[in-house]
N, C-alpha and C positions, 0 to 999 in steps of 0.2 A: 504494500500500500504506500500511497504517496500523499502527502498533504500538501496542499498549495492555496495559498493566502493570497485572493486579489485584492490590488491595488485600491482605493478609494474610488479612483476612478472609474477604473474596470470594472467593481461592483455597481455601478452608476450607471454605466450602458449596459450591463446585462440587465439590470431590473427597467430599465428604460423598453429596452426589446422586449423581455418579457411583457411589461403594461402594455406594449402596442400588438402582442399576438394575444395577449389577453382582447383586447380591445378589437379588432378585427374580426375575431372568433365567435363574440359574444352570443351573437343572433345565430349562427348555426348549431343545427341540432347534433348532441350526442348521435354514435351510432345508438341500433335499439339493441345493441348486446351488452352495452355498458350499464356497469351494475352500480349506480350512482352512490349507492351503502358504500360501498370503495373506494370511490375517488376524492378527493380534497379540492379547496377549493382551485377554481384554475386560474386564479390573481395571484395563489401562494405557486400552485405549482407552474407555472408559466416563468413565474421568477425566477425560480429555484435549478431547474432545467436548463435555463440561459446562464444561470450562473455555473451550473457543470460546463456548459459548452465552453465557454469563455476560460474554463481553470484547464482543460485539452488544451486547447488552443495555446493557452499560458506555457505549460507544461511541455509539451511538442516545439514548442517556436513558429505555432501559426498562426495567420489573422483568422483573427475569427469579426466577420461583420454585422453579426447579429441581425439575420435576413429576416425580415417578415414581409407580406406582398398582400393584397386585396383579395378574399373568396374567390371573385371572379377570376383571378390570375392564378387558382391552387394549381389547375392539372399541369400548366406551362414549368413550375419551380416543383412540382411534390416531390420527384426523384433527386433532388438536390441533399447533399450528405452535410450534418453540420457543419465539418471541416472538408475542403477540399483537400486533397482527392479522392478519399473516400470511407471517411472516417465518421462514425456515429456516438454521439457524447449520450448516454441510457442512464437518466437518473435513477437512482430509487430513494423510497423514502426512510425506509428503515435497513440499518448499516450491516443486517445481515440477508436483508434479501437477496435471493439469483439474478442471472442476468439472464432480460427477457430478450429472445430475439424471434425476430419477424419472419417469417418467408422472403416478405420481400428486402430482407436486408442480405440477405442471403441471396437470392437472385439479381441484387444489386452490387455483390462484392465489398460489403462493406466492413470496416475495422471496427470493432465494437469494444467502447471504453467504459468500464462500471464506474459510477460517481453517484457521491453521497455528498452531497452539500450539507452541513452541520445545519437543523435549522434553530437552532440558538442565533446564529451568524450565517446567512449564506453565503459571503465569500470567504469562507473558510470549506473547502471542497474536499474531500478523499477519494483520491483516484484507486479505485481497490484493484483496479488490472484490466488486461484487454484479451479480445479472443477475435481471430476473422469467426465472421457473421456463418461461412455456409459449415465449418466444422462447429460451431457452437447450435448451429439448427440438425444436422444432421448427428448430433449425441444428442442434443437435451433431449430433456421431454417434457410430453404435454402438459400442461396444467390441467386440472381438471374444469377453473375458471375460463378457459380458451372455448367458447360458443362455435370458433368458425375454422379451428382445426388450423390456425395458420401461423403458430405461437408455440417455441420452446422454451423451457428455462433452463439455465446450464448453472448452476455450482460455482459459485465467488471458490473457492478453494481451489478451482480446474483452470481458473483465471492464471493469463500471464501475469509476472511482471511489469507493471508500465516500465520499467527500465530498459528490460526487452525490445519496447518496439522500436523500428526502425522503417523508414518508407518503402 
């Protein structure tokens, strides 16, 4: 695990991005599998998420621009990875949950980083390790909360090193 304390700053534009995908968002609907008893609110977790991304970003040596776009512009950017070239910052909220991966992170190639933003302070971030997306879909397994069968969880213990990674 890694720990990485953003800047004042840095915290400032990730909650900033955060408020505007919070804000964007607002008016569309859940999907109808989302089991709303679970999720938190999306002002916390919108912030919280941008603040993981931002502490990769930190940690790796990349920009991160903290993209959000208009509903009407989602299908144009959806396949867009938080980091380029092709890296996925996956919050969770509690610091021993697994890391969820997608199908389509998997079919996207993507590098998936587990992050735990303290929420006492959310730029104070713990990078608990990384895993490519299609061997972490191809061992986990399913949750039994996955409604649409397109969802692994893989084991923080099976997790790389972030120190490990390299592009």
């Amino acid at each position: 695990m890694t720990v990485v304390t953003l800047e004042p700053w840095e915290y400032d534009w990730a909650s900033h991005v955060g408020a505007q995908r919070n804000e964007i968002n607002a008016s569309k609907q859940n999907a109808a599998y989302y089991d709303t008893n679970r999720m938190e609110d999306n002002r916390i977790a919108n912030i919280a998420s941008c603040c993981g991304e931002m502490a990769v970003a930190k940690y790796l040596g990349k920009y991160w621009g903290g993209d959000y776009w208009p509903l009407d512009r989602h299908a144009e950017f959806r396949t867009l990875p938080d980091l380029q070239p092709n890296i996925e910052a996956r919050r969770i909220r509690k610091p021993t949950n697994p890391l969820v991966v997608r199908k389509r992170d998997a079919e996207w190639e993507r590098k998936m980083f587990l992050v735990h933003p303290h929420e006492d302070d959310y730029a104070t971030v713990d990078i608990l390790g990384w895993m490519d997306a299609k061997k972490g879909y191809r061992y986990g397994k399913q949750p039994n909360w996955d409604q649409t069968g397109t969802a692994r969880v893989y084991p923080q213990e099976k997790l790389y090193d972030p120190s490990t990674y390299t592009d």
